[in-house]
C-alpha positions in Angstrom: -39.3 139.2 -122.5 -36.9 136.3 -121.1 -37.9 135.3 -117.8 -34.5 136.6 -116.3 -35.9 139.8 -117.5 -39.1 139.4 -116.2 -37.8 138.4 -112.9 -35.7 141.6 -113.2 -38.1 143.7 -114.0 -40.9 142.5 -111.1 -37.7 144.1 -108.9 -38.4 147.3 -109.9 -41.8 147.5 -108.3 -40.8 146.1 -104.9 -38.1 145.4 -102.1 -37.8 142.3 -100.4 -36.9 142.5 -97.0 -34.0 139.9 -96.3 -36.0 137.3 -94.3 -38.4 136.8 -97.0 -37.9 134.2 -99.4 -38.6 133.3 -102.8 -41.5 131.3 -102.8 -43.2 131.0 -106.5 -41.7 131.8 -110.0 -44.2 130.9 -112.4 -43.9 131.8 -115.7 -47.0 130.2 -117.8 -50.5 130.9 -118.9 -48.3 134.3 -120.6 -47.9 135.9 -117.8 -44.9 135.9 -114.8 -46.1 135.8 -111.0 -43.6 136.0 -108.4 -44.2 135.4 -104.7 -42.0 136.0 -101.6 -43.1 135.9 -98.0 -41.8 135.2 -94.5 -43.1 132.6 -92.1 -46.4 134.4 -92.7 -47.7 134.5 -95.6 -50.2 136.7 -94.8 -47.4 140.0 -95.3 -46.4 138.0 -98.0 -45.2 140.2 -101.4 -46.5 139.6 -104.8 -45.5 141.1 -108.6 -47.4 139.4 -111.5 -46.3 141.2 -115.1 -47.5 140.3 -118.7 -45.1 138.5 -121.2 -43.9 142.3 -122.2 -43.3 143.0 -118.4 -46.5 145.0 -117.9 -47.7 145.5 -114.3 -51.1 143.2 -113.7 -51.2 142.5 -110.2 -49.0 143.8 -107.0 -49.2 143.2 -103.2 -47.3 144.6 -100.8 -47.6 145.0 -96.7 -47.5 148.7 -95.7 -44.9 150.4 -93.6 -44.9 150.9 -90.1 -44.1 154.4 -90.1 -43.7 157.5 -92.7 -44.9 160.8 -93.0 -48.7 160.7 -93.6 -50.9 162.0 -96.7 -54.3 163.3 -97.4 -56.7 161.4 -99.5 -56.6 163.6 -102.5 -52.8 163.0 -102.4 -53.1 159.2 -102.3 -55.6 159.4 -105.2 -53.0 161.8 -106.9 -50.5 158.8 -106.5 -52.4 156.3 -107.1 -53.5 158.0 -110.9 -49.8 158.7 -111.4 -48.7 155.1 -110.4 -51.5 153.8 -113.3 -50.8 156.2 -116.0 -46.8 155.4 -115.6 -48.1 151.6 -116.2 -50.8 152.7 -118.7 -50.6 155.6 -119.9 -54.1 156.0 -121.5 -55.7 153.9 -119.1 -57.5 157.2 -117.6 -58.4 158.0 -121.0 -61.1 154.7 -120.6 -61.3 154.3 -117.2 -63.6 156.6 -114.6 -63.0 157.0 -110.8 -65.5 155.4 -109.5 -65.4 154.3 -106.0 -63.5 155.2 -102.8 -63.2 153.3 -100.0 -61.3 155.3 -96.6 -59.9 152.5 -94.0 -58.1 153.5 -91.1 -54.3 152.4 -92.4 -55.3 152.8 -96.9 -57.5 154.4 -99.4 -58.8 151.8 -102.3 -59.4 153.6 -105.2 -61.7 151.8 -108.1 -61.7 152.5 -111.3 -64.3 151.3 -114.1 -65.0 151.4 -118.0 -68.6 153.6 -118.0 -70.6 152.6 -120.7 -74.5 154.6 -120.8 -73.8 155.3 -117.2 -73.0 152.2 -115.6 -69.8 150.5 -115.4 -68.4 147.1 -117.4 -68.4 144.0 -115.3 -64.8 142.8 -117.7 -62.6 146.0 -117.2 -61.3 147.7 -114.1 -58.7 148.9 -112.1 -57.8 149.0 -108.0 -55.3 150.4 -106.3 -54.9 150.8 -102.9 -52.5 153.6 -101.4 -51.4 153.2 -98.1 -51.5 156.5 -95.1 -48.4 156.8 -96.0 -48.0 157.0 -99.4 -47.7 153.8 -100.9 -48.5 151.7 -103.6 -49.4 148.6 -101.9 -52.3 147.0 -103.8 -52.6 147.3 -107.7 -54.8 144.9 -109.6 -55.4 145.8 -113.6 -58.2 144.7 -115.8 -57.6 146.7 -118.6 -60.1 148.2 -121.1 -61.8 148.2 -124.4 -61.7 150.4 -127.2 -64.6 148.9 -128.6 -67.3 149.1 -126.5 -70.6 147.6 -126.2 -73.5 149.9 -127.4 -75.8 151.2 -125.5 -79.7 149.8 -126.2 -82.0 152.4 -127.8 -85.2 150.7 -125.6 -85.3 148.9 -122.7 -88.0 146.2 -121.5 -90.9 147.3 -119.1 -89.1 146.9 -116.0 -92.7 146.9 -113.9 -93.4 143.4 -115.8 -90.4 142.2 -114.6 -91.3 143.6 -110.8 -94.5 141.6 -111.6 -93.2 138.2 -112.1 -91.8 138.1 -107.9 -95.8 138.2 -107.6 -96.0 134.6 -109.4 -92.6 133.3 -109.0 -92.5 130.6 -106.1 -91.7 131.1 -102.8 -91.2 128.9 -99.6 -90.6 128.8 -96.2 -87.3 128.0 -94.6 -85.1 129.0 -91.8 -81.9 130.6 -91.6 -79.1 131.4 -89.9 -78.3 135.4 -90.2 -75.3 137.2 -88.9 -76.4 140.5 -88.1 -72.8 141.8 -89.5 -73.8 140.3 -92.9 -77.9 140.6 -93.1 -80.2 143.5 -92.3 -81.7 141.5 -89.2 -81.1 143.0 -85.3 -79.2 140.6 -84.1 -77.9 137.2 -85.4 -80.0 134.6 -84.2 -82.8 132.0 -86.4 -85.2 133.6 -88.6 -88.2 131.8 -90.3 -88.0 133.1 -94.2 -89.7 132.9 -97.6 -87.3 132.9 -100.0 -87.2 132.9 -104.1 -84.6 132.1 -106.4 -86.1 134.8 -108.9 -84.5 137.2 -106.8 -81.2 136.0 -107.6 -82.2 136.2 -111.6 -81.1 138.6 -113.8 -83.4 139.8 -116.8 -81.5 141.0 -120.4 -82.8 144.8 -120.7 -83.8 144.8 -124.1 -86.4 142.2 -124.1 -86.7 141.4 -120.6 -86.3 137.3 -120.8 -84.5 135.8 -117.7 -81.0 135.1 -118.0 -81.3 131.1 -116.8 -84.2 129.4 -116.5 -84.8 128.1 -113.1 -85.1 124.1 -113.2 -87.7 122.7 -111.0 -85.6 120.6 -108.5 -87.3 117.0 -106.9 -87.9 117.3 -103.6 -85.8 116.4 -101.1 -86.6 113.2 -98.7 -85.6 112.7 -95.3 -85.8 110.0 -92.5 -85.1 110.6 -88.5 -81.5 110.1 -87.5 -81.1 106.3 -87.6 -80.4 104.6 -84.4 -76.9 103.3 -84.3 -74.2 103.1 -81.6 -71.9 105.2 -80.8 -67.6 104.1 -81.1 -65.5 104.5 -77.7 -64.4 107.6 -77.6 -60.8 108.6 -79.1 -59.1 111.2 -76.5 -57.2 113.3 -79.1 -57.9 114.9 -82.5 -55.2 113.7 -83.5 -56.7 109.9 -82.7 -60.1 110.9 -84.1 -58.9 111.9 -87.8 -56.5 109.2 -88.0 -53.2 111.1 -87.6 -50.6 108.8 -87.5 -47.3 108.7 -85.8 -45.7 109.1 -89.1 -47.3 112.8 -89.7 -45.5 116.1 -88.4 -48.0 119.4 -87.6 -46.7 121.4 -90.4 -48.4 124.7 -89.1 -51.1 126.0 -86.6 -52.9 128.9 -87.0 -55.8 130.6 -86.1 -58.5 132.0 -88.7 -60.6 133.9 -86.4 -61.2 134.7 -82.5 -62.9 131.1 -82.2 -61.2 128.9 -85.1 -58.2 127.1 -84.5 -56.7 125.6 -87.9 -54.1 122.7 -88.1 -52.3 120.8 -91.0 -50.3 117.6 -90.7 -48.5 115.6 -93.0 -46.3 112.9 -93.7 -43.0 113.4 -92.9 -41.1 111.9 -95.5 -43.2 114.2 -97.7 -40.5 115.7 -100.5 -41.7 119.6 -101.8 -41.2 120.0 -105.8 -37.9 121.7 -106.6 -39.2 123.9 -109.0 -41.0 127.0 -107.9 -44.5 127.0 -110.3 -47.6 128.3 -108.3 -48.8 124.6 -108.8 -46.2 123.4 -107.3 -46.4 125.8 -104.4 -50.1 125.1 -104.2 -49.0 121.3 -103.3 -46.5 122.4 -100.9 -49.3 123.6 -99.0 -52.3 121.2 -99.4 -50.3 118.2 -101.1 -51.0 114.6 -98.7 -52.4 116.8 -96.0 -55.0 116.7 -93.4 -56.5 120.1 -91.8 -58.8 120.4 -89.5 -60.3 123.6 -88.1 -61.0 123.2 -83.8 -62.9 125.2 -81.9 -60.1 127.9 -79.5 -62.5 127.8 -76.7 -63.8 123.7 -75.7 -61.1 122.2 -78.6 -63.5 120.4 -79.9 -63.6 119.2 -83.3 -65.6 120.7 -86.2 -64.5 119.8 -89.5 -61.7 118.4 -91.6 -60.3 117.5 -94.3 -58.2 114.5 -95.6 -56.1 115.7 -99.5 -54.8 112.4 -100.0 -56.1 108.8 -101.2 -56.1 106.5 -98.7 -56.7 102.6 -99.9 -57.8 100.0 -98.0 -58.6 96.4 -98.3 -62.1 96.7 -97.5 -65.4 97.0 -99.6 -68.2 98.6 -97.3 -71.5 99.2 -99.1 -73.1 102.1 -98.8 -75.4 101.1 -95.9 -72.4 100.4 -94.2 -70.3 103.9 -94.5 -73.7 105.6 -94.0 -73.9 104.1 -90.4 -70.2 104.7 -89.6 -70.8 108.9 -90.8 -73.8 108.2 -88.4 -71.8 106.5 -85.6 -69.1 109.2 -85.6 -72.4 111.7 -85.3 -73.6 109.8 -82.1 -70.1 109.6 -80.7 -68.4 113.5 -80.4 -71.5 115.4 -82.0 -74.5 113.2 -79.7 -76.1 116.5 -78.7 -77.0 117.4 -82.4 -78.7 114.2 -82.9 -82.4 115.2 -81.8 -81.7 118.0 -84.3 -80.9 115.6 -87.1 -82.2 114.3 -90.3 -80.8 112.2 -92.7 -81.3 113.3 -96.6 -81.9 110.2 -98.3 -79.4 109.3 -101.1 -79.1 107.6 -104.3 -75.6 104.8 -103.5 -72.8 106.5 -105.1 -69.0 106.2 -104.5 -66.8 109.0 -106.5 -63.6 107.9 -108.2 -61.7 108.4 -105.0 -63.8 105.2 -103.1 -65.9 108.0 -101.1 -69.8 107.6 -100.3 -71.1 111.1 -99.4 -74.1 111.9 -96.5 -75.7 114.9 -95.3 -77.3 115.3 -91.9 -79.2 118.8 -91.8 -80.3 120.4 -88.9 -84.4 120.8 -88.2 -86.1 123.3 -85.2 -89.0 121.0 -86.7 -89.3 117.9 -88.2 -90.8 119.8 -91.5 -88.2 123.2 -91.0 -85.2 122.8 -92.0 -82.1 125.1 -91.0 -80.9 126.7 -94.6 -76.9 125.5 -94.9 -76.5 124.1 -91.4 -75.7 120.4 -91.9 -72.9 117.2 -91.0 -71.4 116.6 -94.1 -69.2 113.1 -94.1 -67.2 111.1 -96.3 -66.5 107.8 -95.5 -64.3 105.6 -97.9 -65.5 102.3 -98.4 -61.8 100.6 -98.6 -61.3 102.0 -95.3 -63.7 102.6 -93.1 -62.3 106.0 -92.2 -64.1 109.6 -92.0 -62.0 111.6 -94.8 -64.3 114.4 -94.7 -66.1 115.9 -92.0 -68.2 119.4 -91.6 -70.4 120.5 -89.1 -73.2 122.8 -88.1 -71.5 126.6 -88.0 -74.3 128.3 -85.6 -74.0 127.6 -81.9 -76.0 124.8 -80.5 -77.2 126.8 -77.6 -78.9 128.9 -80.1 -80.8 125.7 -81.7 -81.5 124.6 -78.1 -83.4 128.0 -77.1 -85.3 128.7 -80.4 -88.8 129.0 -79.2 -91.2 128.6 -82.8 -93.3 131.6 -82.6 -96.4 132.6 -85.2 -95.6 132.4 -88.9 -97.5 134.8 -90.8 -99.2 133.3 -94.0 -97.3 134.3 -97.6 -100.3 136.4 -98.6 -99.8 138.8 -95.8 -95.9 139.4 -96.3 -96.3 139.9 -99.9 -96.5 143.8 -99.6 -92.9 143.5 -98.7 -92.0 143.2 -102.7 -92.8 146.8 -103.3 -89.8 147.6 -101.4 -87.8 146.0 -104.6 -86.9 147.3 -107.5 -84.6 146.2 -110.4 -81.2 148.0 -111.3 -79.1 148.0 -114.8 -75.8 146.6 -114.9 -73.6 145.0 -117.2 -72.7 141.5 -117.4 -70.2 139.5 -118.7 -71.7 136.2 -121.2 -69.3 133.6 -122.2 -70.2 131.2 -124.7 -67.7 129.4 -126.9 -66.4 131.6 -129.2 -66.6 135.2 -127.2 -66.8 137.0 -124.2 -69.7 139.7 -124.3 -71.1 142.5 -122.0 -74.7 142.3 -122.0 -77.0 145.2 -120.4 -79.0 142.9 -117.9 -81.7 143.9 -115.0 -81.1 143.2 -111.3 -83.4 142.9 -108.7 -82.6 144.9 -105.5 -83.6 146.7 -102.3 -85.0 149.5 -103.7 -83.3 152.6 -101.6 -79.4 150.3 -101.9 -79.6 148.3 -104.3 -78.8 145.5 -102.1 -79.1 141.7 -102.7 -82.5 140.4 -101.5 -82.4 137.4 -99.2 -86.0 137.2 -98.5 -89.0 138.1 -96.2 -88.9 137.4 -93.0 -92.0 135.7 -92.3 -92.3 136.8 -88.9 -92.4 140.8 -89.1 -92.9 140.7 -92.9 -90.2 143.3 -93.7 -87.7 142.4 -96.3 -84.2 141.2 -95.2 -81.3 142.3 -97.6 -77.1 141.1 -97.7 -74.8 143.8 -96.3 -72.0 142.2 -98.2 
């Protein structure tokens, strides 16, 4: 289709209220995606269509008020909606999951192959409770589908191999909303990375093979001086007089999030998602500030700055260091520095990583500073900090750790689950019958044993 017809066509499948503006028009990679939203994007609209004008993707906000419907008539709606799209799409595709949320039912539909569903084709759409199509998202099918295997591997030899894999003690930070753990809070674990591997079903070899990694060295804190103090975040990140906030917003109910830019800046005239994509993160600098002390925790510099310095890498490491001891100071007795090979990337930036210990040998899994100076500067362009709370670190009281031989009944409580997978390689894109290892009774991702209790802790996502 031309793209005026394309453009036509993605009106038949929404209206745009009249304070919403175009936003993206994108017509490449053989497909069209069209965007429009208010001053919030978030109840922003979206209509992507093949080159024939086929329906791929849609996104709409609900309405506020309408006359409401039972779930067997949004599922009803939502079958009609795909077979006026596809019409032999049910033909291929099973009902497979349904999820009820107070304001829409999402509806999932999947290729079944031998019982279990292909990872490459599916379907979701998501009716509102009143009625409407407001989430579509199309995958497709095949009409050629893998076969199922006449024998599978011994799945206990598999089981057996978490017996001899290697595992070691960390700690982590676990959000009882996402892990099977009480309440969120620091939990000593021994951990695997077999129990992210997946095993091919017919002859039960690992998918990857896990490469030994070199340990990891790490020094106290250095001892360096701390700047004078800058009063604003604005004066900490380097935001100049010539930058304008281009929005605030917040991304949770303790995370405040704030861009600025330049304001000469000049947006692209065309509307291409690229181009869109630079009208929001183009020359910017964000930084995300806690709601409740407005302190800073992390940012982000998207453009090249260039000095006329040249630091070495000593140097930049003790101004990451210095900017630690200045507005982070009551981390430091919780610091280490991991010891680095010198390195600058192309953009003139030396990289260091300060994790957080409850013991000079325990590390805190994924809770770290993470700074990037650049040598021609002098200035921080990156900056991420620690996401737990610090009064949490400050009250952790190490109790008993119980040795890996007495947690190791724990495993039994895994078991490994068929699925398919997609394999790329060069030339194709497969589905390959693979095993997962999983909670037994959910199926859900392990994360580990907990090495105090010795129970298994599993992902709720």
């Amino acid at each position: 289709m031309l793209k005026e017809q394309l453009a036509k066509r993605a009106l038949n499948f929404v209206s745009i209220p009249d304070d919403y503006q175009l936003l993206v028009e994108d017509f490449s990679n053989e497909q069209a995606k069209f965007m429009w939203s208010a001053d919030d994007l978030a109840k922003g609209i979206e209509v992507s269509l093949d080159q024939n004008g086929k329906l791929l993707d849609l996104t709409r906000p609900p309405s506020n008020t309408g006359t409401l419907v039972t779930t067997q008539q949004q599922q009803a709606l939502a079958e009609n909606f795909l077979m006026e799209q596809y019409q032999e799409a049910l033909d291929y595709l099973t009902l497979s999951t349904v999820i009820e949320n107070e304001d829409e039912t999402i509806f999932l539909y999947e290729q079944v192959i031998g019982g279990y569903p292909l990872a490459s084709y599916y379907t979701k759409i998501a009716v509102s409770k009143f009625g409407e199509i407001i989430d579509f998202r199309y995958d497709g099918y095949t009409k050629t589908p893998p076969k199922f295997p006449i024998q599978l591997a011994d799945k206990e030899a598999i089981l057996q191999q978490l017996y001899k894999a290697n595992w070691t003690l960390t700690m982590k930070y676990l959000v009882s909303d996402y892990y099977s753990v009480s309440q969120s809070g620091l939990y000593p674990i021994y951990e695997s990375p077999i129990v992210y591997q997946s095993f091919n079903a017919v002859n039960g070899h690992p998918t990857f093979e896990h490469e030994q990694e070199e340990p990891e060295s790490f020094i106290p804190f250095p001892k360096v001086s701390a700047f004078e103090k800058r009063a604003t975040i604005e004066e900490i990140i380097d935001v100049s007089d010539s930058m304008i906030k281009l929005r605030e917003f917040e991304v949770d109910e303790n995370t405040l999030v704030i861009v600025w830019r330049e304001k000469d800046w000049r947006a692209p005239a065309d509307k291409t998602m690229e181009n869109f994509l630079l009208e929001r993160m183009e020359h910017t600098v964000k930084a995300k500030i806690d709601k409740h002390s407005r302190k800073l925790k992390e940012f982000m510099w998207f453009k090249e700055r260039t000095g006329e310095l040249d630091l070495s890498f000593e140097a930049c490491r003790d101004i990451a260091c210095a900017v630690i001891a200045t507005y982070f100071e009551e981390y430091v007795p919780y610091l280490q520095y991991r010891i680095e090979k010198p390195a600058f990337n192309e953009a003139n930036r030396a990289f260091f990583t300060f994790p957080l210990h409850v013991a000079p040998d325990l590390q805190i899994e994924g809770e770290r500073f993470y700074i990037g100076i650049n040598k021609t500067t002098g200035f921080v362009d990156i900056l991420w900090s620690p996401h737990m709370d610090l009064a949490l670190l400050q009250s952790y009281e190490a109790q008993t750790i119980q040795p890996l031989k007495d947690v190791m009944p724990a495993l039994k409580e895994i078991d490994t689950f068929l699925q398919w997978s997609r394999q790329y390689d060069e030339n194709k894109n497969d589905e390959v019958l693979q095993y997962k290892l999983g909670y037994a009774q959910t199926k859900q991702q392990i994360v580990g044993i907990d090495a105090l209790t010795g129970q298994l802790i599993v992902s709720k996502l």
